[in-house]
N, C-alpha and C positions, 0 to 999 in steps of 0.2 A: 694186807699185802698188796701192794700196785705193781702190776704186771704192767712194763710199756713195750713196745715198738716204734722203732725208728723206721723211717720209711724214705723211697727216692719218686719224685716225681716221673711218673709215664706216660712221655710222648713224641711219638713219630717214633718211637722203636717197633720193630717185629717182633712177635710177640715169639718166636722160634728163635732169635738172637737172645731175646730176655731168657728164655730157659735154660739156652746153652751154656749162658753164664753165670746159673745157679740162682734165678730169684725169680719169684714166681708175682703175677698180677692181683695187683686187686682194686677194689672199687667199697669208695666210702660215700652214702647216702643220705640225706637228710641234714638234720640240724636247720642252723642259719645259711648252708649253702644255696644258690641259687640252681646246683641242679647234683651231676655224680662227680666224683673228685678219681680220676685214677693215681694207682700208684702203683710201686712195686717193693717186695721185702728179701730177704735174702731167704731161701728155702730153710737153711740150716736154723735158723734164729725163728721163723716162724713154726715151725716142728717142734722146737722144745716148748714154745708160749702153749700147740697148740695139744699138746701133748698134757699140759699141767692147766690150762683155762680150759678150755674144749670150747662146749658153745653156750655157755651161759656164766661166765663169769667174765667180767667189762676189764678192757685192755685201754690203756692210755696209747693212742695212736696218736704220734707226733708224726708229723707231715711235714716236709719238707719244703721250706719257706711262709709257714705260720708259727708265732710264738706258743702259743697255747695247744697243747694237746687235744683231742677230741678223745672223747670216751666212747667206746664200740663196743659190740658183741660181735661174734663171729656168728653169721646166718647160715652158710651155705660153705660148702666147700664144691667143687667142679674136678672131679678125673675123667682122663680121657678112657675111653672106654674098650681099646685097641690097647693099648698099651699098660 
């Protein structure tokens, strides 16, 4: 079974605009990159992936302006702690 995500590039947004409008940050590491790659997912579409992968089953993370997928796990999640 391949679980992917499609993904938007994230940059020079506020990251409180990004929420308002339903999709939340993330940050892809390693590989052949030469350092972190940000992005952003839609909230709804990452909840059901993350809901059925959790954190140890590999996600084909398509990124937005590379042909090829990267393969991830999901590490860490971040809640704010206030809310």
């Amino acid at each position: 079974m391949t679980i992917s995500l499609q993904t938007a590039k994230r940059e020079g947004i506020k990251m409180s605009d990004l929420r308002n409008s339903g999709r939340i940050p993330g940050v892809v590491y390693g590989g052949d990159r030469s350092g972190a790659t940000s992005f952003s997912v839609p909230y709804n579409e990452f909840a059901k992936i993350y809901d059925t992968a959790g954190e140890s089953t590999l996600i084909d993370l398509k990124l937005e302006g590379e042909s090829e997928p990267v393969k991830v796990i999901i590490k860490e999640l971040q809640y704010d702690p206030i809310k």
